[in-house]
C-alpha positions in Angstrom: 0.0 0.0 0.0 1.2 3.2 -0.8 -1.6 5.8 -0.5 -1.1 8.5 1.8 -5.4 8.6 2.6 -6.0 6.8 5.7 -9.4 6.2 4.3 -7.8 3.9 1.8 -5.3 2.9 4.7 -8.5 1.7 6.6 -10.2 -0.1 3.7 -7.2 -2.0 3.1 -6.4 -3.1 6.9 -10.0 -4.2 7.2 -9.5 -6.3 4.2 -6.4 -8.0 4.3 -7.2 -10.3 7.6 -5.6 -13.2 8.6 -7.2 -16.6 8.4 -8.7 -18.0 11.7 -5.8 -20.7 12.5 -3.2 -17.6 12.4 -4.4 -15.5 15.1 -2.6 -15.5 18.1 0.7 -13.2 19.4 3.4 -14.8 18.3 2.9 -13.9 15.0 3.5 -10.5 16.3 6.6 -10.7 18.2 9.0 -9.7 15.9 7.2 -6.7 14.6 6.3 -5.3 18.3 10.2 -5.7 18.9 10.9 -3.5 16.2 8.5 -0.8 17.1 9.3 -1.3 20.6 12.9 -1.0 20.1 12.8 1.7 23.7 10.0 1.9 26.3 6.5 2.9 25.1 6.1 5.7 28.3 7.7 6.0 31.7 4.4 4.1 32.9 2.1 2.1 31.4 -1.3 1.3 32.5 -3.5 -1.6 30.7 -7.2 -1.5 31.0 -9.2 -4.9 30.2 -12.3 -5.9 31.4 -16.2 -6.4 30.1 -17.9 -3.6 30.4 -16.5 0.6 31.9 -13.1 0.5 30.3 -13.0 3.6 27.8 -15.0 5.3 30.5 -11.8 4.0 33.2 -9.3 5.3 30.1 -10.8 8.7 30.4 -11.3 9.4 33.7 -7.2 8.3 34.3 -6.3 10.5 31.3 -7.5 13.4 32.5 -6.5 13.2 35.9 -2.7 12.5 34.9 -2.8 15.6 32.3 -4.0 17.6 35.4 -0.5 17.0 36.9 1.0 18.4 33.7 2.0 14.6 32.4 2.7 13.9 28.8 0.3 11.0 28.1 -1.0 8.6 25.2 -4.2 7.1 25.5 -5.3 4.3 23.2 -9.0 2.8 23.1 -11.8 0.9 20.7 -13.6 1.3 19.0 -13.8 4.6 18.0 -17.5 6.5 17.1 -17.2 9.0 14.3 -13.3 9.0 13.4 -10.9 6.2 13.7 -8.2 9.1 14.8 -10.1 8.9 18.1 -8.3 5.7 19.4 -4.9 7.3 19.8 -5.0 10.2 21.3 -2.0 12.2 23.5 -3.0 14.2 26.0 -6.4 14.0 24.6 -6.0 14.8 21.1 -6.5 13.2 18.2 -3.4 12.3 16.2 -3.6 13.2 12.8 -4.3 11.5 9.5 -0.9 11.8 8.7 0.9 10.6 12.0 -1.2 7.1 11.6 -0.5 6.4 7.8 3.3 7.0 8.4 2.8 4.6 11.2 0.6 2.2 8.9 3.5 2.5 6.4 6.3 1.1 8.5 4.2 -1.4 9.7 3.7 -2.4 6.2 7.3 -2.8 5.2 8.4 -4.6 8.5 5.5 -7.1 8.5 7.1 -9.2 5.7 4.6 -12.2 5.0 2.6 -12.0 8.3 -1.0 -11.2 8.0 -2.4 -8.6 10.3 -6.3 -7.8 12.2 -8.0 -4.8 11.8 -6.7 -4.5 15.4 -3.3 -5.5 14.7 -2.6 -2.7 12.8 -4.8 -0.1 15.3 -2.7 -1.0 18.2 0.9 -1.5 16.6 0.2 2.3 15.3 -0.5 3.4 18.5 2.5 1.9 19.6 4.8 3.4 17.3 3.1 6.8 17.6 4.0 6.4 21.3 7.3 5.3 21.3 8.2 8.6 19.1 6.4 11.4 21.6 8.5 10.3 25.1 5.7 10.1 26.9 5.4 10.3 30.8 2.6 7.7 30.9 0.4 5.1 28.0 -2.9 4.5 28.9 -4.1 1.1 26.5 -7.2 -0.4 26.6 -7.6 -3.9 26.1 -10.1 -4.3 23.1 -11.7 -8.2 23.6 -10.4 -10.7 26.3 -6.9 -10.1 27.0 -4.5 -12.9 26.5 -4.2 -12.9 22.3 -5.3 -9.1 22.6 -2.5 -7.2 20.6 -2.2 -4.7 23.7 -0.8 -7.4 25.6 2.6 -7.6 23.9 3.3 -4.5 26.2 4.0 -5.1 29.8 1.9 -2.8 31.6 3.1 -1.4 35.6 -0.5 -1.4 36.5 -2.9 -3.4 35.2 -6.7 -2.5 35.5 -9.3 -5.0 35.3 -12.6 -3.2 35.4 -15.3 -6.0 36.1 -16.0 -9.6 34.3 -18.8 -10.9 32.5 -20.3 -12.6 29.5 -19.6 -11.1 26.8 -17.7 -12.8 22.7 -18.1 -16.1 24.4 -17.1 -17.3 21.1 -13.8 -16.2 21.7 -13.3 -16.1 25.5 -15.6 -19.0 26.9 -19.0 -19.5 28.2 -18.5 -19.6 31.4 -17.5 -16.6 33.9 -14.3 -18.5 35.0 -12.9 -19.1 31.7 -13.3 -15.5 30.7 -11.6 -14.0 33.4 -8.8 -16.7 32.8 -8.1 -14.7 29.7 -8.7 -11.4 31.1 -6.3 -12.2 33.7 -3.6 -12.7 31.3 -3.1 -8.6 31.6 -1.5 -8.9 34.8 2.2 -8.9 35.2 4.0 -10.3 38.0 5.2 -8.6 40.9 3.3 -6.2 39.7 0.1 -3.5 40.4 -3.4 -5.0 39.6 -6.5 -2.8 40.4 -10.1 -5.1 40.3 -13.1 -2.8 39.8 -15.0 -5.0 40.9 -16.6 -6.3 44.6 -17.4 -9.9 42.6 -14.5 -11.5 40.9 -14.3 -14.8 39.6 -11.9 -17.3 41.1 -9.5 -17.5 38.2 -8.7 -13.8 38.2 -8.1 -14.1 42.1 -6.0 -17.1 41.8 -3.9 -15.5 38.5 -3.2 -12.4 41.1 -2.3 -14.8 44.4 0.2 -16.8 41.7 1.6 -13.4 40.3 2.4 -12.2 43.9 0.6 -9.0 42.3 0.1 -6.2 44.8 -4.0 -6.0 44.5 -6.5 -3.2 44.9 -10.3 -4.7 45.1 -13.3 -2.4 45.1 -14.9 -3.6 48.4 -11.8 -4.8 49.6 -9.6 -2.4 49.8 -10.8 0.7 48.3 -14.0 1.7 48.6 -17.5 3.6 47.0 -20.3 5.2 49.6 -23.4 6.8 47.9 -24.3 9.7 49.2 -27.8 10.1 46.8 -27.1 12.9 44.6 -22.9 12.6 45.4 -20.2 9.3 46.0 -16.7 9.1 48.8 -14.1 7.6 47.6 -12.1 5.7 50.4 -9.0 4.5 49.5 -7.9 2.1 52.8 -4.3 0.7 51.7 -3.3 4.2 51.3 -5.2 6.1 53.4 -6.4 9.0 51.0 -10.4 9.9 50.6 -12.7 12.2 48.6 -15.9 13.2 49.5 -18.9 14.4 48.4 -18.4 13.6 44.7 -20.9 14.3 42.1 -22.6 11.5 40.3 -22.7 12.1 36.8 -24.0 9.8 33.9 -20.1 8.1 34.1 -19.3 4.9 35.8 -18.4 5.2 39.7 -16.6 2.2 39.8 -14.6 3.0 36.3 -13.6 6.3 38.3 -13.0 4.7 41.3 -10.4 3.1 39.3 -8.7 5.8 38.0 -8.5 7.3 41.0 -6.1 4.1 42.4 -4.0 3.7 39.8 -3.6 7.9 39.8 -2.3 7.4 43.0 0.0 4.8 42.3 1.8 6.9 39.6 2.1 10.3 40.6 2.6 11.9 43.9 1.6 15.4 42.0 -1.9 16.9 43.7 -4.3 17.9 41.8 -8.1 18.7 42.0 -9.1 14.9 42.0 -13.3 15.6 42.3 -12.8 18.4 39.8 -11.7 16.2 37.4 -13.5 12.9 38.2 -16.4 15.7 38.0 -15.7 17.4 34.8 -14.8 14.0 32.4 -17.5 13.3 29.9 -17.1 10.8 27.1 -19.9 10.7 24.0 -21.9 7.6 24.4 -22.1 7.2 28.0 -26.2 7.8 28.9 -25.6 10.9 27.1 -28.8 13.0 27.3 -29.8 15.5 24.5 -32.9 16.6 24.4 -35.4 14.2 25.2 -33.0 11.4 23.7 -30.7 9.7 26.0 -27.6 7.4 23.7 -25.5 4.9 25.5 -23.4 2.0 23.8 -24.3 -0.5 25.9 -24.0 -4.0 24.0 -24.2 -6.9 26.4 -26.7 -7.8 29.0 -24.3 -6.3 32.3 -24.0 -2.5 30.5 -27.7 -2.5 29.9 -28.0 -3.2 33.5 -26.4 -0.2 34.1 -27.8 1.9 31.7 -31.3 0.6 33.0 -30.4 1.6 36.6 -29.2 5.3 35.4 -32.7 5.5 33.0 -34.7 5.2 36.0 -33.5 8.8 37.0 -34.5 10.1 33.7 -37.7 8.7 33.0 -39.7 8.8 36.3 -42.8 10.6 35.2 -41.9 9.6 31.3 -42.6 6.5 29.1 -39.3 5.0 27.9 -39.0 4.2 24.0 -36.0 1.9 23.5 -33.8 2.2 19.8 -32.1 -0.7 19.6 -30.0 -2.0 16.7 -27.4 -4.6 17.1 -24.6 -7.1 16.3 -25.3 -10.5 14.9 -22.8 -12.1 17.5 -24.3 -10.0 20.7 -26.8 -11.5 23.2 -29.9 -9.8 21.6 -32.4 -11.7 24.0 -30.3 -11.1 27.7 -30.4 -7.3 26.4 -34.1 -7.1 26.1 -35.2 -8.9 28.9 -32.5 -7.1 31.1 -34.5 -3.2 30.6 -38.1 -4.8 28.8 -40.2 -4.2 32.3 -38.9 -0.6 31.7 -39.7 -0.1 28.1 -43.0 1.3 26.8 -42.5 0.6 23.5 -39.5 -0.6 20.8 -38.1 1.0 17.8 -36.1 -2.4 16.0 -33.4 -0.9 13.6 -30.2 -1.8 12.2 -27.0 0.0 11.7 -25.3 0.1 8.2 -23.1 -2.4 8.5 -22.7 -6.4 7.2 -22.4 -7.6 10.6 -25.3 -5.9 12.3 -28.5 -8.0 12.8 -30.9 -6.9 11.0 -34.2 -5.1 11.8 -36.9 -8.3 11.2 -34.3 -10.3 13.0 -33.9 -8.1 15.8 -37.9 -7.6 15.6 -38.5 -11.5 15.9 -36.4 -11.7 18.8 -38.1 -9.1 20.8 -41.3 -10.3 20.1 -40.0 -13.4 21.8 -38.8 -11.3 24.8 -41.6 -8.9 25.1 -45.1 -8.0 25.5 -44.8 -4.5 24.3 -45.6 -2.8 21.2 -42.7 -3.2 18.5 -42.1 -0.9 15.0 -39.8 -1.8 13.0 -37.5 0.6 10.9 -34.7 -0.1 8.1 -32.9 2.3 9.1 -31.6 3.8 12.7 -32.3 7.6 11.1 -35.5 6.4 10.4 -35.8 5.1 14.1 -34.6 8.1 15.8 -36.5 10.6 12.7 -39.8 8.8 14.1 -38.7 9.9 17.8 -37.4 13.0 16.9 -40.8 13.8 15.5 -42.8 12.3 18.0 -44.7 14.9 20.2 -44.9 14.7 24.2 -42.9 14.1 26.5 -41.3 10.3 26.2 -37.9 9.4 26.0 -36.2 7.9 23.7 -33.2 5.8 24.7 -30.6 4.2 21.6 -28.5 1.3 22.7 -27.2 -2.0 21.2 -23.9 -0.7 19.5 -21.7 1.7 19.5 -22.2 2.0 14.9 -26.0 2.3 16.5 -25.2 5.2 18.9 -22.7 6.6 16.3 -25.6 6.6 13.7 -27.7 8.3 16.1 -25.7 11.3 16.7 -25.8 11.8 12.9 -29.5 11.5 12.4 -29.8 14.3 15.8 -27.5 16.5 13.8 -29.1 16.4 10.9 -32.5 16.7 12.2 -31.6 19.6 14.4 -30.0 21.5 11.5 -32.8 21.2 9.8 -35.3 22.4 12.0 -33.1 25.3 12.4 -33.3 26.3 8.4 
């Protein structure tokens, strides 16, 4: 490849995929080494886990920038430019910065095929290396141990919580997918949980790893306060009250908030910061539409606990398009008692389920009424123009959520005109 248009950069990376018996890290070793060929940062910190990592990513970048530290953060997916997964101290690198990186990769890969991912993360990593960076923040993308984000060893390794999620590639069970999210940890080294419930294979990879371990519940700790959250961190001694919940994950700041600690000794306005992150996508409220990218049964959970604040005197209209491989069902029946009524849609995309599916299967999980659209603009056209006072929620996928802000920004400019 020799364009220098990362648009036919990402055609061509998203093309060119290996076949399924040649996945695995290995394969990768002797390209990492070259790209690695001096540390990625001072620090690294690796996020994994199922559900609250981009939302951990953020809060931790932003509270290390605060202490006036160079850092890189790295996350997936990305919702309206694929220049939002590397970013250093929180800006987008350009087009040009990831084709040159694209490039080298390219010329060093010799035979070896590469994922979609592959290439993502082994740009990142040589658009690290060349900015000296205090501190890399990388999130895991699925699973952990044939993630291409574990070929870096991390100092502090964050998992965030663990549950069903691409069984197909991690396991059915709760055990065998925290075996691979385990693999993150190092040895001897920092591992934050995120959660108060872990399963027994990510407590027994930390016991073996003689890793020095921070559990939520355990040893640091969240108190609701109603409208605010403390943060209590026992091993160290260092608390924060009085909080403000926002429509972020407590735990995910929580989180930051340790591993902060564990890196700089710099002071800064902790519940400022935790208080002032936001990240697109996150129970984002505009208007009477509320978009999350929840896309497993455990987020919608979540986003069905922080709905309940919203829609207390409203009727809830649930958008929801999805992925063919996602747990359409477990989704539905998690938020249906919640739901007045479904909009079934489908992102533009070959992998996405499509709307009759997606219709079939909540009729199976629901007694409400059900429309189905072709289209998500159509979906959230038919709630934009909808009088009263419902809300509209859009969930299932980030490509959904990403399609949604489009359609609001188009329908707002037009009722502008």
């Amino acid at each position: 490849m020799k364009s220098d248009l990362l648009e036919d950069w990402l055609d061509y990376i998203d093309s060119n995929r290996p076949l399924e018996g040649e996945f695995g890290l290995d394969r990768l070793s002797d390209i990492s080494n070259k790209i690695l060929s001096r540390p990625i940062a001072s620090k690294v910190i690796v996020v994994g886990g199922t559900n609250g990592k981009g939302t951990t990513v953020e809060f931790l970048s932003n509270l290390i920038r605060k202490s006036k530290l160079k850092v890189g953060a790295y996350t997936s997916p990305h919702l309206f430019q694929f220049n939002e997964r590397i970013r250093i101290n929180n800006r987008s690198v350009s087009d040009n910065e990831i084709v040159t990186a694209f490039k080298r990769i390219d010329e060093i890969k010799g035979e070896t095929k590469l994922t979609y991912f592959d290439y993502a993360t082994l740009a990142a990593f040589q658009i690290f290396v060349s900015e000296s960076l205090d501190v890399v923040i990388l999130e895991i993308g699925i699973g952990g141990r044939h993630d291409p984000v574990n070929l870096v060893d991390s100092d502090i390794s964050i998992l965030t919580n663990v549950d069903l999620d691409h069984q197909a590639w991690l396991g059915n069970t709760i055990e065998k997918i925290g075996t691979e999210k385990s693999e993150i940890f190092r040895p001897k080294k920092v591992a934050i949980l995120g959660s108060k419930e872990m399963p027994e294979s990510v407590i027994n990879r930390v016991h073996n790893n003689g890793n020095t371990a921070y559990q939520l519940g355990k040893d640091f700790f969240i108190e609701n306060n109603g409208g605010s959250w403390n943060f209590i961190n026992k091993k160290n001694n260092y608390e924060i009250s009085d909080i403000r919940l926002t429509n972020l994950s407590v735990e995910s700041a929580a989180c930051a908030l340790v591993a902060y600690g564990l890196i700089s000794n710099v002071e800064v306005n902790a519940k400022e910061s935790i208080e002032g992150t936001s990240l697109l996508g996150r129970c984002d409220k505009r208007d009477n539409f509320v978009l999350d990218v929840s896309h497993n049964p455990s987020s919608v959970k979540r986003l069905k606990n922080l709905l309940k604040e919203y829609s207390k005197d409203t009727r809830v209209i649930a958008i929801i398009g999805v992925m063919q491989d996602k747990q359409a069902a477990a989704m539905i029946k998690e938020i249906n008692h919640i739901v007045y009524e479904w909009y079934a849609c489908s992102p533009t995309l070959e992998r996405a389920m499509s709307s009759f599916d997606l219709k079939q299967i909540i009729l199976g999980n629901s007694d409400k009424k059900i429309t189905e659209f072709d289209s998500v603009h159509s979906a959230v056209e038919a709630g934009y123009k909808r009088k009263g006072k419902d809300i509209f929620v859009v969930f299932g996928s980030f490509y959904t959520v990403k399609e949604a802000y489009e359609s609001l920004s188009s329908l707002e400019e037009l009722s502008i005109r």
